[in-house]
C-alpha angles and dihedrals in degrees: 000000000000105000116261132205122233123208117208125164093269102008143074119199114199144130117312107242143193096275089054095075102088088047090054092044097052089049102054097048076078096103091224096070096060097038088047103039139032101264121120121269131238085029123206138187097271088060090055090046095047097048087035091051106026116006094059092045108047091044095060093041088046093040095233098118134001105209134189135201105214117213140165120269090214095061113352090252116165110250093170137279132284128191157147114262132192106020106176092107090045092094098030125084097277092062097201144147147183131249117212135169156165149186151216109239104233090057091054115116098032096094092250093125096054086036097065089027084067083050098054101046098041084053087051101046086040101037113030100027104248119176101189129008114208128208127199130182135164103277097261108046109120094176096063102038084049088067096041088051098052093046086059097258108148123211117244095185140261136323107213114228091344090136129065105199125166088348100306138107115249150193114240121204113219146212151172138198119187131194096265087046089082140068116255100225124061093059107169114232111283132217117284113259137015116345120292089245132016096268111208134208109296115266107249108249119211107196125212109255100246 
C-alpha cells in the first residue's frame, strides 16, 4: 500500500516524516501514553526515530499497519497518530482491521481524536473494503472508549487477560463498527483515483435474532 493522505474540517491526515520526531518525542514523555498503549517507556528519541523513520514505513510498504500523523490544518501542528493495526485479517474473508490511537495531551478535549478517527474508518470501509473495525483498549481507558463511542463503535464486552502490559496480565474492552453502523452523508474527501484495494461485493451478514 502506498500511504494516503486524509482532509477533515480541522485536520490532515498524511505520512509521518522526519521532522515529525521531536513532536513524537515530546508526546509520548505524557505518562498516559505509555501506561495506556504499547510504546516503550520511558521513551526516548531513538523510539520516536525508529517508529518515525522505519515503523511507519515499513508498516505501510509490508501491510501490517496504515498509520497517520495527525496534524492541524491551521498550522500543521501534531495532534497524535491514528492508524489500522493488524492487518493480517484485512484481505481474508473476514475483511477486517484495527483501529488505534493515540494523542498529544494538550490537544485532548477538542474532538481531534474522534475527527480524524471518522476519516479513517469511512476510508477504510469505502477504499479498502472493511466489513467490521474492532477496537480494543485496556478495560479501563475512558478516553479512549470515549472516542470509539462517539464515532459510533459499540462495546461488545470484555476480553479476560487478553493483554500483557507491564508485565501483567490484563482485561481489554471491545468494540466493533460496521459499515451500516454509520450515516451516508458526511464522507471525508477520498484519494484521488480507483480504490486502494479491489474492493469486492460485500459479504452477506445474518444477524443473531435479540
Amino acid at each position: 500500500m502506498k500511504p494516503v493522505t486524509l482532509t477533515t474540517d480541522r485536520l490532515l491526515l498524511r505520512p509521518f516524516g522526519p521532522a515529525d520526531v521531536p513532536a513524537v518525542h515530546a508526546a509520548c514523555q505524557d505518562p498516559d501514553i505509555p501506561r495506556w498503549t504499547v510504546v516503550p517507556s520511558p521513551y526516548r528519541h531513538d523510539d520516536a526515530e525508529q517508529f518515525v523513520g522505519t515503523t511507519v514505513p515499513d508498516g505501510w510498504r509490508d501491510d501490517t499497519a496504515y498509520t497517520f500523523a495527525v496534524v492541524t490544518r491551521a498550522d500543521g501542528t501534531l495532534v497524535g497518530s491514528m492508524g489500522l493495526v493488524r492487518l493480517d485479517r484485512l484481505r481474508t474473508v473476514e475483511r477486517q482491521a484495527e483501529l488505534g490511537y493515540w494523542t498529544a495531551k494538550e490537544h485532548r478535549g477538542k474532538g481531534y481524536t474522534a475527527e480524524a478517527a471518522a476519516a479513517v474508518v469511512r476510508w477504510a470501509f469505502r477504499e479498502l473494503g472493511v466489513e467490521r473495525m474492532e477496537w480494543l483498549a485496556e478495560a479501563g481507558n475512558a478516553g479512549s472508549w470515549a472516542v470509539a463511542r462517539k464515532v459510533g463503535f459499540q462495546r461488545e464486552g470484555t476480553l479476560r487477560a487478553k493483554l500483557v502490559h507491564g508485565g501483567i496480565r490484563r482485561d481489554v474492552w471491545i468494540g466493533s463498527l460496521l459499515p451500516s453502523d454509520l450515516p451516508r452523508d458526511a464522507a471525508p474527501d477520498a484519494p484521488a483515483g480507483p480504490a486502494a484495494i479491489p474492493v469486492q461485493e460485500p459479504t452477506p451478514y445474518l444477524p443473531y435474532p435479540r
